[in-house]
N, C-alpha and C positions, 0 to 999 in steps of 0.2 A: 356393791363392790366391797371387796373383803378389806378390811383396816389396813390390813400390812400391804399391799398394792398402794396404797392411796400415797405415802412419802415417795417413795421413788417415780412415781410417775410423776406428781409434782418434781420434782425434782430433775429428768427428763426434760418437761416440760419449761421450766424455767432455762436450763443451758441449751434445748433446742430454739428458744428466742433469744438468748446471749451472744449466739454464732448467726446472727441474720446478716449477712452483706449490708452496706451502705447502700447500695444501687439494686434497683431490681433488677429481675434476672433477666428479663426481656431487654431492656437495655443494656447490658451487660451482652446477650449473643447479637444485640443487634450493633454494639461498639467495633465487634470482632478483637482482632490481635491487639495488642497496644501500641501504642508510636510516644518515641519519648518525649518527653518536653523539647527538648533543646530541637529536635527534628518540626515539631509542630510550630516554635516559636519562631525559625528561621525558615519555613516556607509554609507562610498561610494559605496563601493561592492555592498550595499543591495538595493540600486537604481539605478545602473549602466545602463545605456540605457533608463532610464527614463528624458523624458521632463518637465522639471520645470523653474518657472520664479522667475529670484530673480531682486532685486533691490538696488542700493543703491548710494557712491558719490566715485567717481572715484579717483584711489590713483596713479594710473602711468599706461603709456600705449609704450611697444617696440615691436621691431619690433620680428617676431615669424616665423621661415617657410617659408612661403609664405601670411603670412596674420601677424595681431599684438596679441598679449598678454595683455588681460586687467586686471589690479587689481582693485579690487573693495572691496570698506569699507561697510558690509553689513547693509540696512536699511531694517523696517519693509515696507510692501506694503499695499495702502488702496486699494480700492474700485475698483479705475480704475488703479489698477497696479504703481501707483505712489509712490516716499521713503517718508516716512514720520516721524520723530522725530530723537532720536540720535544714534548714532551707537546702534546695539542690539544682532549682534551673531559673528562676525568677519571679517577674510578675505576670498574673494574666488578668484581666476582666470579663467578667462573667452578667453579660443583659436579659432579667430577668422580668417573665410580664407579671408576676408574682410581685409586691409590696415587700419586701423583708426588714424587719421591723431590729429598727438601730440598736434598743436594749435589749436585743437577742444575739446579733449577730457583734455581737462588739470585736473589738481587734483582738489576735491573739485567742481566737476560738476557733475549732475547728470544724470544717465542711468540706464535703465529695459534692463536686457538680459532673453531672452529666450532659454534655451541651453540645451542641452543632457549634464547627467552628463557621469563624463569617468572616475572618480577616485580623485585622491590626486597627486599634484607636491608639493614636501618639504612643508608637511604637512596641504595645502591649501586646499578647495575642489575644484576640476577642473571641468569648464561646454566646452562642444565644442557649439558655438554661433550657431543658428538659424535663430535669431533676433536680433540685439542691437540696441533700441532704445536712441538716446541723446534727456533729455527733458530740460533740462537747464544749463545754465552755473554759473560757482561758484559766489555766491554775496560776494563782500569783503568790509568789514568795513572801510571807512576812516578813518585818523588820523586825531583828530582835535584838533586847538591848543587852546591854548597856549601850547606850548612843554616846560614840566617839567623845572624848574629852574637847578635841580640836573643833569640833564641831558646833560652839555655842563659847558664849563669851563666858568669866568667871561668875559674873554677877547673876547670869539665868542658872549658874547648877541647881539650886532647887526646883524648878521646874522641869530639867531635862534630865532628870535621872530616876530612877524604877520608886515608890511605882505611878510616880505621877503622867508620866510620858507615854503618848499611844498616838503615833502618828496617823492612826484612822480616827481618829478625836481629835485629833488637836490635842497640844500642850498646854499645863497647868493642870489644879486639881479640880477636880469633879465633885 
């Protein structure tokens, strides 16, 4: 293959796997139309056994069964099945026969599940998993300083103030 071919088709190739959907596609025509949360979360019965993909940021994950229990903070879903903006209809639980492993899934990270609904656990709507897709982990905000005056007594400022101060270390110097 000639040199000058070889970047661009790389390159191709790289944003044709950048644009892959969250869900596969099989589950995705077998989901059909979508039904909104608030419709799914106020009549479990009336979808029961039906396949639907919901999405959003993960609020705790234990162990369930033979597999885990996942909570999840519900997000809307764009285009390629990804959460997009801020919470919008609540919480669902998602029973999965899959283990999903607590230092993956931490809170505040995001995941698509694909699941069969099966009803309500204490008043949540319940999906049994198909699919859980993890697309990212939680982004958290540094703290940056100067840390507040008010915030520490007079006698610790040499301790709380740049550059000895890193609240992912702990206070004091190093």
């Amino acid at each position: 293959m000639p040199r000058s071919w070889s970047l661009p088709l790389l390159f191709g190739l790289i944003l044709a796997v950048g644009c892959v959907p969250a869900i596969e596609t099989s589950l995705q025509q077998e989901a059909g139309p979508r039904v909104s949360f608030a419709e799914l979360s106020a009549r479990p019965d009336k979808y029961r056994g039906r396949l639907t993909i919901l999405g959003g940021e993960v609020m705790s994950v234990t162990p369930w069964e033979q597999g885990s229990l996942l909570t999840v903070d519900q997000r809307q879903l764009d285009d390629r099945f990804y959460p997009v903006g801020a919470a919008s209809g609540g919480t669902f639980l998602v029973e999965s026969d899959q283990w999903l492993n607590s230092n993956k899934y931490v809170p505040k990270s995001k995941v698509v599940v694909a699941g069969v609904v099966v009803g309500q656990k204490d008043g949540w709507l319940l999906l049994k998993a198909r699919q859980v897709t993890f697309l990212e982990p939680p982004t958290w905000e540094k703290f940056y300083y100067p840390v507040p005056r008010e915030w520490y007594p007079p006698e610790l400022e040499y301790w709380y103030t740049p550059p000895y101060f890193d609240i992912y270390r702990g206070g004091g110097r190093f």
